[in-house]
DRENFIVEX-859347 format. One record per residue: x, y, z of N, C-alpha, C, O in turn. Coordinates in steps of 0.05 Angstrom, whole numbers, padded with zeros to 5 digits, always signed. Layout:
REM DRENFIVEX-859347
XYZXYZXYZXYZ/...
***
This chain:
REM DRENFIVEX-859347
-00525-00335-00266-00497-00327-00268-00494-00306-00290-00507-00303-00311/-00471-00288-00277-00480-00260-00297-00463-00274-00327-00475-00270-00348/-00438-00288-00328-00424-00297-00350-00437-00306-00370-00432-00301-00394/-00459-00322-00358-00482-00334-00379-00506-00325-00383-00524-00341-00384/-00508-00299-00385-00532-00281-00389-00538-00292-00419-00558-00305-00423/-00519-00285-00441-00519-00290-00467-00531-00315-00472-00551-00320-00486/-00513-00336-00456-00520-00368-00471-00554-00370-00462-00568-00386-00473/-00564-00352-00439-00586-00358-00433-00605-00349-00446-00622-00367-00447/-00612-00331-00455-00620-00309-00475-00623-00324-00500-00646-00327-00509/-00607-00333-00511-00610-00345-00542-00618-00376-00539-00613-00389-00559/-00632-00392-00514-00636-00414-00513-00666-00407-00490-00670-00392-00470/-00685-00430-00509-00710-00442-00502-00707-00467-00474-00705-00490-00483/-00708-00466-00453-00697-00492-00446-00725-00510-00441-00722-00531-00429/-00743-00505-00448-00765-00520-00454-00766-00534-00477-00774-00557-00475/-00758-00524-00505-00741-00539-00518-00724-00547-00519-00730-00570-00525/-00705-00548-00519-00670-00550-00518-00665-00576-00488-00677-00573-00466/-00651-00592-00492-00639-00605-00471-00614-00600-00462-00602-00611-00444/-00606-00577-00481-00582-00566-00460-00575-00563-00444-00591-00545-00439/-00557-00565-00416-00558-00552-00397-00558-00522-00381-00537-00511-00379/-00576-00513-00371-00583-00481-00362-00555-00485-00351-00542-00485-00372/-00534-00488-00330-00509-00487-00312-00524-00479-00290-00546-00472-00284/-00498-00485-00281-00501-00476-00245-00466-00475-00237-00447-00486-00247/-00468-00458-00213-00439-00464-00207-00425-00495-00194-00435-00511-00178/-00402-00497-00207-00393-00513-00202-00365-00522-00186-00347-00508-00194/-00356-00537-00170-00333-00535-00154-00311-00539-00174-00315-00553-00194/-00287-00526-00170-00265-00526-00195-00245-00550-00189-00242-00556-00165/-00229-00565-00214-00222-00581-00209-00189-00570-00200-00181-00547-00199/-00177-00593-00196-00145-00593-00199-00132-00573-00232-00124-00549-00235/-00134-00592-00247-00139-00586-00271-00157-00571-00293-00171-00588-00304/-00160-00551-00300-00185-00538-00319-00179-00558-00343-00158-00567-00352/-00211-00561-00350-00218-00579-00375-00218-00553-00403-00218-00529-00406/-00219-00578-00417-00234-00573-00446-00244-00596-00456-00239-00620-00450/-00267-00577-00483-00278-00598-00497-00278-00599-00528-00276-00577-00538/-00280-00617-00543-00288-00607-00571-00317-00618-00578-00324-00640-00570/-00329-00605-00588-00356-00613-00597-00363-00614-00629-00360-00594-00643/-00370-00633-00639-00373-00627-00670-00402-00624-00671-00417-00640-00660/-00413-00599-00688-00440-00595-00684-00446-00586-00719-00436-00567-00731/-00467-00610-00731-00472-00598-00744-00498-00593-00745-00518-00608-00745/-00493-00560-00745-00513-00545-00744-00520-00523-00773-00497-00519-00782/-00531-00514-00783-00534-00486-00809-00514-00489-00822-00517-00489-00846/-00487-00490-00811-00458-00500-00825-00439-00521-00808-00437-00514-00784/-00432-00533-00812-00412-00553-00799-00391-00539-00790-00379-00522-00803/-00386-00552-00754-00367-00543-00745-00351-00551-00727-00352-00576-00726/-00337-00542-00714-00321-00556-00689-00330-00534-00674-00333-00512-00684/-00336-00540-00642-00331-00517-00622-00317-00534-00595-00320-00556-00584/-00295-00505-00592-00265-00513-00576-00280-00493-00556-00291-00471-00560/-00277-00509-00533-00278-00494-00503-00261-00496-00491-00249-00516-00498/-00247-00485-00469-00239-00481-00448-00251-00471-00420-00268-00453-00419/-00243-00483-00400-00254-00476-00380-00230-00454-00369-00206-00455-00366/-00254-00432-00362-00237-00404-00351-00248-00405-00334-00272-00399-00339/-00243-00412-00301-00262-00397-00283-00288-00421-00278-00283-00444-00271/-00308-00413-00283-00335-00421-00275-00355-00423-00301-00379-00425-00298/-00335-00421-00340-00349-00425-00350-00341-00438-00366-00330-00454-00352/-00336-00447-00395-00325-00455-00417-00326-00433-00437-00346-00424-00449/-00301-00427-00439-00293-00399-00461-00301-00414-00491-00295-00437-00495/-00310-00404-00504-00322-00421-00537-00307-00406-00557-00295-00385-00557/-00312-00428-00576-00292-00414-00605-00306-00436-00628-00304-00460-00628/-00323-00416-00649-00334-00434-00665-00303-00438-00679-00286-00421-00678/-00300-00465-00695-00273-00465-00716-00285-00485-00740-00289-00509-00740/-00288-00468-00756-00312-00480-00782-00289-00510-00793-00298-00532-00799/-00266-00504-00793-00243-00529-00803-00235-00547-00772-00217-00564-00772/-00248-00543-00754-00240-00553-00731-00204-00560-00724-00187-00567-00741/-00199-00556-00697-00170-00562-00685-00160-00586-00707-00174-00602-00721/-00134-00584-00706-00109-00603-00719-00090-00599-00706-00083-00578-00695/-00078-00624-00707-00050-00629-00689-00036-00624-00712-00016-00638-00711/-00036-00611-00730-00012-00610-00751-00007-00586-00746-00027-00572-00750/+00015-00572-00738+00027-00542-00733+00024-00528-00760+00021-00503-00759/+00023-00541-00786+00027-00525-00804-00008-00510-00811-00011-00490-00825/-00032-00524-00798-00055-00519-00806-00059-00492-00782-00057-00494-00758/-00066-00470-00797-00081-00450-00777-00107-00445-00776-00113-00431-00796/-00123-00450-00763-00146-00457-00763-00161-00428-00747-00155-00420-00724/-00177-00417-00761-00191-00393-00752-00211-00407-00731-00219-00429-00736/-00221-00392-00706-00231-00394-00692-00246-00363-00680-00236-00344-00670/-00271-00368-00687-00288-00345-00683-00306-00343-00649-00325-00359-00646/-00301-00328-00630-00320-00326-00602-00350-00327-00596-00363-00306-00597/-00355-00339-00592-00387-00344-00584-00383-00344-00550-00364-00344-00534/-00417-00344-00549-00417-00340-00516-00404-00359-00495-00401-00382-00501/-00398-00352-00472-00400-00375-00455-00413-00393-00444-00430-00384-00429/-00411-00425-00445-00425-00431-00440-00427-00450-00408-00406-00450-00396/-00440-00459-00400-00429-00470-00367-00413-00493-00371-00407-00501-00394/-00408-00500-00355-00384-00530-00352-00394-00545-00359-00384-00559-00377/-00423-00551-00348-00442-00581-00357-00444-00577-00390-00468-00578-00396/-00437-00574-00401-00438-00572-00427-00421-00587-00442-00427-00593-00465/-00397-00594-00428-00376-00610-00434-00386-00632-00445-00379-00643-00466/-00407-00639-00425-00425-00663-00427-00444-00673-00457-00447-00695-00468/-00455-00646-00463-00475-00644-00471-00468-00661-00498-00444-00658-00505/-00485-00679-00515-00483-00690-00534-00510-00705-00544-00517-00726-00534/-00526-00691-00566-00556-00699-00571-00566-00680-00596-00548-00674-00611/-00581-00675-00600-00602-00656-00615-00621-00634-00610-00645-00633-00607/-00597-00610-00609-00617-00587-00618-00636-00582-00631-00631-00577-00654/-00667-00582-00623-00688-00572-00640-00692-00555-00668-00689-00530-00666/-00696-00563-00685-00697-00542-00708-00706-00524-00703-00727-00529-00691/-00701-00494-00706-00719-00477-00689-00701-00461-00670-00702-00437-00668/-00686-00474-00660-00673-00466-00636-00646-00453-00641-00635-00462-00661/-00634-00437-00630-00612-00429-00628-00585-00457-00632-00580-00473-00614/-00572-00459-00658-00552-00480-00660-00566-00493-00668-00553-00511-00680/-00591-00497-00670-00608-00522-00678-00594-00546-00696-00585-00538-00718/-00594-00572-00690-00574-00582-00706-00565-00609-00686-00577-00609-00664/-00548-00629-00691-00535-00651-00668-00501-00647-00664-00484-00641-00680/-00500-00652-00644-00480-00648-00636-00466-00671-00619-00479-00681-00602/-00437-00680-00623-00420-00695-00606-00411-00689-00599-00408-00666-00606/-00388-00700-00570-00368-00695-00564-00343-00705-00571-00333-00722-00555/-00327-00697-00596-00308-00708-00610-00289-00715-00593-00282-00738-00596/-00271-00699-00567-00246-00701-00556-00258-00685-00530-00277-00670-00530/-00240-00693-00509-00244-00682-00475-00229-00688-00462-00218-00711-00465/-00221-00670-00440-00202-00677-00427-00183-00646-00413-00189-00623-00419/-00163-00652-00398-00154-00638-00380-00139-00603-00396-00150-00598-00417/-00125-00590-00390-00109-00570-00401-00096-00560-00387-00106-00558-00365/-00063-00545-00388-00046-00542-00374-00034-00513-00389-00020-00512-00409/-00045-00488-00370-00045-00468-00379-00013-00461-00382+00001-00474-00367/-00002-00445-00396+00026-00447-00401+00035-00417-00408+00059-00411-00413/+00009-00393-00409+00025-00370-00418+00031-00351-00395+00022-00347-00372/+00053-00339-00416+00075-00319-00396+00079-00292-00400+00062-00282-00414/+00095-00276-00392+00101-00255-00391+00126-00253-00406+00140-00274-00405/+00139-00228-00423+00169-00227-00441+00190-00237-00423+00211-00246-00433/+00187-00238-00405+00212-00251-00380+00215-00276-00365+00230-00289-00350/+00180-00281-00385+00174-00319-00371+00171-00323-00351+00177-00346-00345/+00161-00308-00333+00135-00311-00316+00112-00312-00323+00102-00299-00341/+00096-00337-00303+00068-00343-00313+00051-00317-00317+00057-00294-00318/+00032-00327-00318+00012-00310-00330-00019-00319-00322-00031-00339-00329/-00028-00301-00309-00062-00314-00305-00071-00323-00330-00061-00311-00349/-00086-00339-00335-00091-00360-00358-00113-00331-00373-00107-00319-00393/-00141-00326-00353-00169-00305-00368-00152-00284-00370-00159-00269-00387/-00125-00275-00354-00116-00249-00365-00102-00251-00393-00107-00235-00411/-00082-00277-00397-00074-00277-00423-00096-00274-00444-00092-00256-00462/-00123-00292-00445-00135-00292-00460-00145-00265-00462-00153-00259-00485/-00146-00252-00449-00158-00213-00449-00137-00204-00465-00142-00191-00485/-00109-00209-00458-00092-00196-00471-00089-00202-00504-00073-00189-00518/-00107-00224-00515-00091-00239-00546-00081-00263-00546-00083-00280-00564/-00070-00264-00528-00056-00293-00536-00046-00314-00509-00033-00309-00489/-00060-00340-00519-00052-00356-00494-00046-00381-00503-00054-00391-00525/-00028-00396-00482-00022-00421-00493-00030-00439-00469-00037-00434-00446/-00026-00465-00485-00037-00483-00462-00027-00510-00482-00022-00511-00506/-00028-00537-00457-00023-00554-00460-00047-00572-00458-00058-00575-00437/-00057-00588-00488-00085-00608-00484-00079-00637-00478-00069-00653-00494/-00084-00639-00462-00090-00664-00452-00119-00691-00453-00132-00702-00435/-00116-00692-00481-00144-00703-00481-00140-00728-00494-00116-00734-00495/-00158-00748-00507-00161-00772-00512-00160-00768-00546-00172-00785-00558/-00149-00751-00560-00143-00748-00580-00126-00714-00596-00111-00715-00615/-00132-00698-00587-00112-00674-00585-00091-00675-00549-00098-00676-00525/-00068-00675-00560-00050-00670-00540-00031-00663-00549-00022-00674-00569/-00015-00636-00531+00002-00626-00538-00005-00599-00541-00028-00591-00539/+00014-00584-00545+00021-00558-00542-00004-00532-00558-00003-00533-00583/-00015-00522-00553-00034-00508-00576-00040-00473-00571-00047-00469-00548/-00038-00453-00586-00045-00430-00579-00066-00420-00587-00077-00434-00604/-00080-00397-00581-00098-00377-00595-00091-00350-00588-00085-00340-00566/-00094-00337-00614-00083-00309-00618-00106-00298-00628-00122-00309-00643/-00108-00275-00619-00139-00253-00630-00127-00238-00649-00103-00233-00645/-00137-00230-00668-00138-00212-00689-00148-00188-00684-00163-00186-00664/-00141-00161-00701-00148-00140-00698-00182-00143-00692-00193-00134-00672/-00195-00157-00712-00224-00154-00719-00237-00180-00696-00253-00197-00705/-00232-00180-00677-00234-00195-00663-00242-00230-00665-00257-00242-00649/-00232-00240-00685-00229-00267-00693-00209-00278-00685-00192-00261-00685/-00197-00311-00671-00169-00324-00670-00161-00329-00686-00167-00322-00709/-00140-00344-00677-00120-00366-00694-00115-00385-00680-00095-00382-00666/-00131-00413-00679-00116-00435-00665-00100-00451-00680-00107-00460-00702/-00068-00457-00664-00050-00471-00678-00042-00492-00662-00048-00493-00638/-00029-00511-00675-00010-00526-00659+00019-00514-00653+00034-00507-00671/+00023-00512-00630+00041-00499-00627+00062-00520-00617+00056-00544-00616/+00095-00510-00608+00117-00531-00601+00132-00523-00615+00128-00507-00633/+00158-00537-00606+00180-00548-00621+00170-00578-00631+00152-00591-00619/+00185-00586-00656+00184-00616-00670+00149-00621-00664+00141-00644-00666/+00135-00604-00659+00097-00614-00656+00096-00622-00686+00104-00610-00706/+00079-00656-00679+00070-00660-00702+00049-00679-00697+00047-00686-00673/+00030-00689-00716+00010-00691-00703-00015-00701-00728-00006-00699-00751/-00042-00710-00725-00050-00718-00751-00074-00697-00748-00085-00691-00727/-00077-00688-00772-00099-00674-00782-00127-00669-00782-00133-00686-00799/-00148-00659-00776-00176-00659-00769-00188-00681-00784-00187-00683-00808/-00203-00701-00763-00224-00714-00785-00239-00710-00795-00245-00687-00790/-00260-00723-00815-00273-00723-00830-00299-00717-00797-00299-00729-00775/-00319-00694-00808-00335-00691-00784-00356-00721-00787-00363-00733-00767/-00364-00729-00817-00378-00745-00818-00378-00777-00806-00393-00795-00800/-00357-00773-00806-00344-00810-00796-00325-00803-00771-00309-00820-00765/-00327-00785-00761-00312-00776-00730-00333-00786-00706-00354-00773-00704/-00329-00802-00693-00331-00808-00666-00327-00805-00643-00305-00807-00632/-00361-00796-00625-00345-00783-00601-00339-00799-00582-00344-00823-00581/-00327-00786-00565-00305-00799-00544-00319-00811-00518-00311-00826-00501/-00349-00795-00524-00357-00808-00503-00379-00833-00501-00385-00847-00482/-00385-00834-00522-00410-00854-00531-00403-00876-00547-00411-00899-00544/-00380-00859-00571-00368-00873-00589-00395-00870-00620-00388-00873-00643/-00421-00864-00613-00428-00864-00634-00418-00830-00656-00399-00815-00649/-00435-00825-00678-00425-00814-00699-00451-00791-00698-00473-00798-00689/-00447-00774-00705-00468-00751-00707-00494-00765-00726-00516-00757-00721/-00491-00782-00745-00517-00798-00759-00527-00814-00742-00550-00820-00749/-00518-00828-00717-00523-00847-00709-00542-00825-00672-00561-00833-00659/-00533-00810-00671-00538-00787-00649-00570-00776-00664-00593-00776-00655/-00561-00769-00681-00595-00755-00694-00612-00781-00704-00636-00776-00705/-00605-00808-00712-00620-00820-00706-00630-00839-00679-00650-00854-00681/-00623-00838-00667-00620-00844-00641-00650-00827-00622-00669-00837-00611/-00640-00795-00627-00656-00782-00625-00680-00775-00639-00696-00757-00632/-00682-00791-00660-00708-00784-00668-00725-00820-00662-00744-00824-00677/-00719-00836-00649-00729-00857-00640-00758-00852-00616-00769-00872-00607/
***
């Protein structure tokens, strides 16, 4: 797939248990995921599914439901859908090298418009700067945007009226959603 030339390029999959992708049938609903990866620096990465891939955004302070936190979010490549999945240990060595969870997952309800409030193709908003959407997941929900910067960096916020909401956890004692274990418990796991 030509979208994932990049993610392919910077990964070994002889090392790596990542998943290579493949196309996949689209749902009702486009997903997202959050992933806490700590890798070289600790982080959160926010995907969206656009299409046939997961749009990425490293965010070194990771998503918050608190409207008042603006949380920078920087673009990395795309990566395939099966990735949503993905939750284990990157090889030292490797591109991201490092373990990674899946903190939060779940559905999204694209929401941006045009000055007159007509919808808006969801990959065109995001081409244009700025898109909103509604998360639907097992611990972020509710209203959230991202805005591009001149220098091509975001801004993810909580967005709304009266949005309020609790604050990023601690990455160390954060649990993912799908295992329930803890990124110490994932890298030892994996080194069994």
């Amino acid at each position: 797939m030509e979208r994932l030339r990049e993610y392919h390029a910077k990964r070994d999959f002889a090392r790596t248990s990542e998943p290579r992708g493949r196309a996949a049938a689209e749902g009702a609903e486009p997903r997202f995921v959050v992933q806490i990866h700590d890798a070289r620096r600790m982080h959160f990465d926010f995907r969206l599914q656009v299409g046939d891939v997961l749009k990425s955004w490293s965010v070194p302070k990771g998503p918050s439901g608190d409207p008042h936190d603006k949380r920078l979010a920087v673009p990395t490549e795309d990566h395939p859908l099966e990735y949503e999945d993905f939750e284990g240990v990157i090889p030292t060595g490797e591109y991201g090298g490092g373990t990674v969870i899946v903190w939060d997952a779940g559905t999204y309800e694209p929401l941006s418009h045009d000055r007159r409030g007509r919808p808006v193709d969801f990959a065109e908003s995001l081409e244009r700067g700025h898109a909103t959407f509604r998360l639907k997941g097992s611990k972020l929900r509710g209203e959230y945007a991202l805005t591009r910067f001149r220098d091509g960096d975001w801004l993810l916020v909580r967005a709304g009226r009266g949005a309020r909401g609790r604050a990023t956890p601690d990455p160390h004692r954060a649990r993912s959603v799908r295992t329930g274990r803890t990124l110490a418990q994932v890298a030892a796991d994996a080194g069994k």
